[in-house]
C-alpha positions as CSV (number, residue, x, y, z in Angstrom):
1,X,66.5,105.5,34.5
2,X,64.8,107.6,31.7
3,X,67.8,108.3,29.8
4,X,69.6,104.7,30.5
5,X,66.4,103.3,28.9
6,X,66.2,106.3,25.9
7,X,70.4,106.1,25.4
8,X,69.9,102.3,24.9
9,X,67.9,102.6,21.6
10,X,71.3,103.7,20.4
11,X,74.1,102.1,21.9
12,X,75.0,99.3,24.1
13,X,77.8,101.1,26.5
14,X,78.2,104.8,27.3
15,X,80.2,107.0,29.3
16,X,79.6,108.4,32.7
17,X,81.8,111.3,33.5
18,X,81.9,113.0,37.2
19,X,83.4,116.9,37.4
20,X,82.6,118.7,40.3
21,X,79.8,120.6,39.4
22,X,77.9,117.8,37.0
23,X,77.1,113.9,36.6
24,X,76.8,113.3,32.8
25,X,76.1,110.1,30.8
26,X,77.2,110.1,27.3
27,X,76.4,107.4,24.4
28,X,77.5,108.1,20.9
29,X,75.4,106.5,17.7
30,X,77.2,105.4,15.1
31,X,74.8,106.0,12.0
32,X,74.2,108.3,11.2
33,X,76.7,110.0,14.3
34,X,75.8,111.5,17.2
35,X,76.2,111.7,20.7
36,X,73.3,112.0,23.4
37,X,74.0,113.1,26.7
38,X,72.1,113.8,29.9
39,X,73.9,116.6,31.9
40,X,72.6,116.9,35.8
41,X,73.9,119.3,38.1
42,X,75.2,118.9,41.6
43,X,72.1,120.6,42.6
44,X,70.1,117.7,41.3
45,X,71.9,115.5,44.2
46,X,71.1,115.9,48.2
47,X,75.1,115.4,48.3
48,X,77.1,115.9,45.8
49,X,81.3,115.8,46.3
50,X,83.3,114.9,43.1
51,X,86.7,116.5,43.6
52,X,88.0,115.7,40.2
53,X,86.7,114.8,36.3
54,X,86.5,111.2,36.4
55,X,85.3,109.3,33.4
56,X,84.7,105.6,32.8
57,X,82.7,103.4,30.3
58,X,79.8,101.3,31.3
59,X,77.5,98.8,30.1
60,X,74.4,101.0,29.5
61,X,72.1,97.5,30.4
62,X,73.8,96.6,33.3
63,X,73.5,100.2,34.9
64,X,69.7,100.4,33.3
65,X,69.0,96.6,35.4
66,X,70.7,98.5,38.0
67,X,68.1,101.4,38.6
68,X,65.7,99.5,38.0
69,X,66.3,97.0,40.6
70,X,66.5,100.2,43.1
71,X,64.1,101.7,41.4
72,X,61.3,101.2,44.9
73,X,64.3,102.8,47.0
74,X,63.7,106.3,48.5
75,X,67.5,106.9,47.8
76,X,70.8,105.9,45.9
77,X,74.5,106.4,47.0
78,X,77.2,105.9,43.8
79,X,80.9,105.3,45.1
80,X,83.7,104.7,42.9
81,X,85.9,102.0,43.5
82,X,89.4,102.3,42.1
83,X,91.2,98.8,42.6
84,X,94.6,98.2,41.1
85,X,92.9,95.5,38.6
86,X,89.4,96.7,38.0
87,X,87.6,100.2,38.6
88,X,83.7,99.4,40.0
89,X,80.8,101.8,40.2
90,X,78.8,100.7,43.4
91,X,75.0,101.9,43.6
92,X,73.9,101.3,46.9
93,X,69.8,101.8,47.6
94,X,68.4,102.9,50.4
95,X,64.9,102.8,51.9
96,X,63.4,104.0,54.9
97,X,61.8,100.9,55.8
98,X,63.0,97.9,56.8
99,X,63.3,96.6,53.4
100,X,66.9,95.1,53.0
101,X,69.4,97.1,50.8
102,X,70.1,97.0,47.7
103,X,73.8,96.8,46.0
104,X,75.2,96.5,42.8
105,X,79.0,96.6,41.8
106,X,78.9,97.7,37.9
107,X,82.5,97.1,36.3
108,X,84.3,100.1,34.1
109,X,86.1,100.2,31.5
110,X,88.8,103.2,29.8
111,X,86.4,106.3,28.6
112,X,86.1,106.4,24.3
113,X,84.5,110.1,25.1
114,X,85.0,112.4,22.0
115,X,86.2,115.9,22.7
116,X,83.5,117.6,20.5
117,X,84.1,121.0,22.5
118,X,82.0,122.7,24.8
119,X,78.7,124.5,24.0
120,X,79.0,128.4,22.9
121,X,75.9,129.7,24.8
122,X,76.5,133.5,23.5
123,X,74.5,132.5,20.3
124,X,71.2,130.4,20.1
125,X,67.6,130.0,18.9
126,X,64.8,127.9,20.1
127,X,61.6,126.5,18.5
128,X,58.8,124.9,19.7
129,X,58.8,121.1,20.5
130,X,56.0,121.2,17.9
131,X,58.0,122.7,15.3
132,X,60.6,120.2,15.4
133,X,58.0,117.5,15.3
134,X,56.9,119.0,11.7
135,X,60.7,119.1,10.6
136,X,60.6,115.3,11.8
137,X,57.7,114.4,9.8
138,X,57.5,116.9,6.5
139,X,61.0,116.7,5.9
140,X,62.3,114.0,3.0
141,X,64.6,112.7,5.3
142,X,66.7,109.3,4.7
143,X,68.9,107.8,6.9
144,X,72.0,109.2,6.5
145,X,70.6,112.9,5.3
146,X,71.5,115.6,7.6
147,X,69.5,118.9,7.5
148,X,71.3,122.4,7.5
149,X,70.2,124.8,10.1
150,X,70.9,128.3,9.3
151,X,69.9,131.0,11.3
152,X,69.7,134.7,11.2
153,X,68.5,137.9,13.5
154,X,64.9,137.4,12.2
155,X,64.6,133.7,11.4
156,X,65.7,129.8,11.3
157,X,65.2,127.4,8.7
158,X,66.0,123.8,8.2
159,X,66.4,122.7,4.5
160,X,67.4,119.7,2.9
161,X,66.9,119.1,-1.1
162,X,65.1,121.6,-2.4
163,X,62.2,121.8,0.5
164,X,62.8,124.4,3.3
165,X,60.9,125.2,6.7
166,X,61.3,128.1,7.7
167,X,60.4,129.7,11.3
168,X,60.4,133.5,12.0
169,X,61.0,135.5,15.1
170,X,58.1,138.2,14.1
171,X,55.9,135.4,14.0
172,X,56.3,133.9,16.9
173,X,57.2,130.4,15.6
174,X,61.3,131.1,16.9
175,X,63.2,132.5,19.7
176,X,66.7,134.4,18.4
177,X,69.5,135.2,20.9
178,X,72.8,136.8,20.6
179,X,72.3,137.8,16.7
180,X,72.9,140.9,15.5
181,X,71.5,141.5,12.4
182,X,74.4,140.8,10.0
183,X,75.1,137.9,11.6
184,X,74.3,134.3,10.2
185,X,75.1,130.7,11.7
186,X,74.9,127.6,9.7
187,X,74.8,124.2,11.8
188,X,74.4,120.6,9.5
189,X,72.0,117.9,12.4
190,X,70.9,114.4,11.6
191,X,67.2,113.4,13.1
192,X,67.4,109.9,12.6
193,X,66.6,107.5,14.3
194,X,63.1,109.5,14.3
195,X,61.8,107.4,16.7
196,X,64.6,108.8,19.5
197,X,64.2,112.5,18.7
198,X,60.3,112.7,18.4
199,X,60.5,111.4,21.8
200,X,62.5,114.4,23.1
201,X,59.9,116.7,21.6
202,X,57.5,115.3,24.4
203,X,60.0,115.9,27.0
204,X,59.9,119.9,26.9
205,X,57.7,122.8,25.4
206,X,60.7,123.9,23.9
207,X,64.2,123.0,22.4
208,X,67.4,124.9,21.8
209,X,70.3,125.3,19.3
210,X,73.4,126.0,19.6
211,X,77.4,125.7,18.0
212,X,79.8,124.4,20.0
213,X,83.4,126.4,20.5
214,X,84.8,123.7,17.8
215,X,81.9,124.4,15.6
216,X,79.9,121.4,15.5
217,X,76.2,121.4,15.8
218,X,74.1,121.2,19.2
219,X,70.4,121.0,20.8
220,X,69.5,120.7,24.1
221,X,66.5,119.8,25.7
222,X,65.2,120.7,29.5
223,X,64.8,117.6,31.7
224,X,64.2,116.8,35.0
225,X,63.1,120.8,36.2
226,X,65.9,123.5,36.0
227,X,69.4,121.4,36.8
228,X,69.1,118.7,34.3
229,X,69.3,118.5,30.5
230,X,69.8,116.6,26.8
231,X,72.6,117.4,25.2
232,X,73.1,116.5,22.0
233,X,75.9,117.0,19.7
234,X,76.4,116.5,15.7
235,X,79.6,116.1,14.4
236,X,80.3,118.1,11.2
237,X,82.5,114.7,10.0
């Protein structure tokens, strides 16, 4: 319910896409362009049996009203109904009380997912929740202004204009992985709306970068314990 609520700041539909190992819900901004994701594995459910990727739009207030309706319920169920007409996600709460169940028949609509590639996890750096928080706030950033990333064995920095932050791994301030120490990586991100990514930096101690195999920008963001996270992905167009 979290991320229905946080992807609704941005967009008014979004995808949900089933595979058999993960449930993902994916809502794309238009200015400046992104897409935010939350990523949940199969270990996230008690049962969990997808046999093929399925993915479908959906009205991002109708599945939020949803949750929240079921919200009291010690358990949820999602079916998918495939009709010749109309394809329905049903969310059926449970309780184990005699309270009456809950149901609710959301419609869904052809997927507009964009294949932005898959994350290239053989490379990354993190930084501190409260490093990105400075980058947020110290930064001159306007609305459509990205910020280029570049990263090295021994440091990150985020620049745009002529003002730079820059975080080392000697100092503690960055976490390197996968760099050897020729090797540089430049990725471009966009922070805005401000608002939506200061509230990730409240979600975890720490946040991670990465490229994705079609070289667009990424971050991801712990949620949820260890089988859940934000992913989010910057288009280099």
């Amino acid at each position: 319910m979290d991320a229905t609520s946080r992807f609704s700041q941005i967009a008014k539909e979004a995808d949900i896409k089933f595979t058999p190992l993960d449930f993902w819900v994916i809502a794309s901004n238009r200015s400046p362009r992104f897409v935010a994701a939350i990523q949940m594995s199969h270990h996230c459910f008690i049962h969990y049996n997808v046999d093929d990727d399925h993915t479908s739009r959906i009205s991002l207030e109708s599945f939020h009203d949803a949750l929240l309706d079921g919200g009291a319920s010690s358990s949820m169920t999602i079916h998918l109904l495939q009709n010749i007409n109309q394809n329905q996600m049903m969310l059926r709460f449970e309780s184990s009380s005699h309270v009456p169940q809950v149901r609710h028949e959301l419609t869904l609509t052809p997927s507009q997912e964009e294949d932005l590639g898959e994350v290239d996890y053989a490379k990354c750096f993190s930084i501190d929740s409260r490093e990105l928080r400075r980058v947020i706030t110290e930064l001159p950033i306007f609305h459509e202004d990205s910020i280029c990333v570049t990263a090295t064995s021994s440091q990150v920095k985020f620049s745009i204009a002529s003002e730079a932050i820059i975080l080392t791994k000697e100092g503690g301030e960055c976490s390197i992985v996968g760099y050897k120490e020729e090797d540089e990586t430049e990725i471009r991100i966009n922070l805005n709306p401000m608002l939506f990514f200061l509230n990730f930096t409240h979600d975890a101690i720490s946040l991670w970068f990465y490229k994705t195999t079609t070289s667009h920008g990424a971050m991801t963001v712990p949620a949820y314990g260890l089988y859940a996270q934000y992913v989010i992905l910057f288009p280099n167009n």
